[in-house]
C-alpha positions, 0 to 999 in steps of 0.5 A: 882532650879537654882544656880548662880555660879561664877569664882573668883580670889583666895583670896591668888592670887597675885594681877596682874592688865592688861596693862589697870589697869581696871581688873585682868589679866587671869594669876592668880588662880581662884576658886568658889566664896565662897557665891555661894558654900553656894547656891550650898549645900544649894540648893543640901540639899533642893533637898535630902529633898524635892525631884527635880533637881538642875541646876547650871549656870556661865558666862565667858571664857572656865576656868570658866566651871571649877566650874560648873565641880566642882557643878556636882561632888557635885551633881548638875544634870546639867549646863549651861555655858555662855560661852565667855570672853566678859561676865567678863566685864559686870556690874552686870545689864547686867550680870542678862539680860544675865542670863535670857536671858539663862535661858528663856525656863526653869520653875524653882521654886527657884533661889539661888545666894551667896549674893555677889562675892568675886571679885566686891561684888556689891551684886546686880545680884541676886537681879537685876535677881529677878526684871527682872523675876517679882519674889519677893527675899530676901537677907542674907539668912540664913535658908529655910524651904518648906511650903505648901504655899511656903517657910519661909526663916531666914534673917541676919540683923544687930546687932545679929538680924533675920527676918523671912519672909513668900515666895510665889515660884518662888522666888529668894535668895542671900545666906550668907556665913556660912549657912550650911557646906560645902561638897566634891566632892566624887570619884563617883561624880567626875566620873559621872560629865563627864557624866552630860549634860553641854549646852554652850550658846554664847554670840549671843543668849542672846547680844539681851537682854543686854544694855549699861552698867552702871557701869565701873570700871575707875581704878584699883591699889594697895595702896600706903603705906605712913608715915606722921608724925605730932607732935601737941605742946602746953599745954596738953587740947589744944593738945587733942582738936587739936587731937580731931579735926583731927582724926574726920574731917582729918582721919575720925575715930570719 
């Protein structure tokens, strides 16, 4: 199994933009990506199941090997790191072309990702890495069980509602937050980690298979707060009709 981690900024960082006002600068707090812990337990709890080897993956500079560390403590027998700054800037497309550029020598039968990251939330990677690979994926999962013919995931629709679908392997599944509980690191794991093996990929062995990008971000800022008070006079309905109409085309909360 092959989990996809990444770094992200902490939720509680504050928000410090570069001098270009595109991303987030390198002097803030970074952590796992929370869905991507999922697909690590869950991955790990398949593995004392049913048996095989968990593979940990992440793209970035030297700070994001952290969460691999973090994986192999946890019990991920081993990783594979991306290893360069160039790489937080790819668009998701990219991102999935480099990761199966990484990843090509490798005979893997299940491929977890969490559902989205916390920085972008694009939710597309998992899903753009399925399609490049030819496997058939599911999205929002919640539940895995091993079958004889493959596997039967639960998914999360809306409404309070599932789905439950039948899977050939290989496959690949976008994980939800909340799917299992989450475990520590213990003392021993955290000592075998240093021992685990850890192959670093540079950008040269996989820029072959990456292409233009398709999605930038132009801008990034903080919301400026402002006050606009308006009062609405007349008689009582012509009020209420007038507030009807800006809250529905105006604010847009109707």
């Amino acid at each position: 199994m092959l989990v996809c981690m990444k770094q992200v900024p902490q939720k509680d960082a504050p928000l410090k933009l570069n001098e270009s006002g595109t991303w987030i600068r390198e002097d803030v707090s970074y952590e796992v990506n929370e869905p991507d812990a999922y697909a690590l337990e869950e991955a790990l709890r398949q593995k004392e199941q049913h048996g095989g080897e968990v593979v940990v993956i992440t793209s970035g500079p030297a700070r994001a090997a952290q969460v691999l560390r973090e994986a192999l403590a946890k019990g991920a027998d081993r990783a594979i790191h991306l290893d360069d700054k160039a790489f937080v800037d790819l668009d998701a497309c990219n991102t999935a072309r480099a990761l199966q550029a990484a990843i090509k020598e490798e005979n893997f039968d299940l491929i977890l990702t969490g559902l989205q990251s916390d920085d972008y939330g694009y939710a597309q990677t998992g899903v753009i890495l399925a399609e490049l690979l030819g496997w058939p994926h599911a999205t929002i999962i919640m539940q895995i069980e091993k079958r004889d013919a493959g596997i039967r995931v639960k998914r999360e629709l809306e409404a309070g509602y599932f789905q439950y679908v039948d899977m050939p392997l290989p496959a690949v599944l976008t994980i939800q937050s909340g799917i299992n509980k989450l475990r520590y690191a213990t003392l021993i794991g955290i000592k075998q980690a240093k021992n685990k093996p850890l192959r670093k990929v540079a950008l040269s062995e996989v820029e072959s298979a990456m292409g233009e990008k398709l999605q930038r971000i132009e801008r990034l800022y903080v919301p400026q707060k402002l006050k606009n008070t308006e009062v609405l006079e007349g008689a009582a309905g012509s009020i209420a009709k007038k507030l009807a109409e800006k809250l529905r085309n105006e604010v847009r909360v109707l």
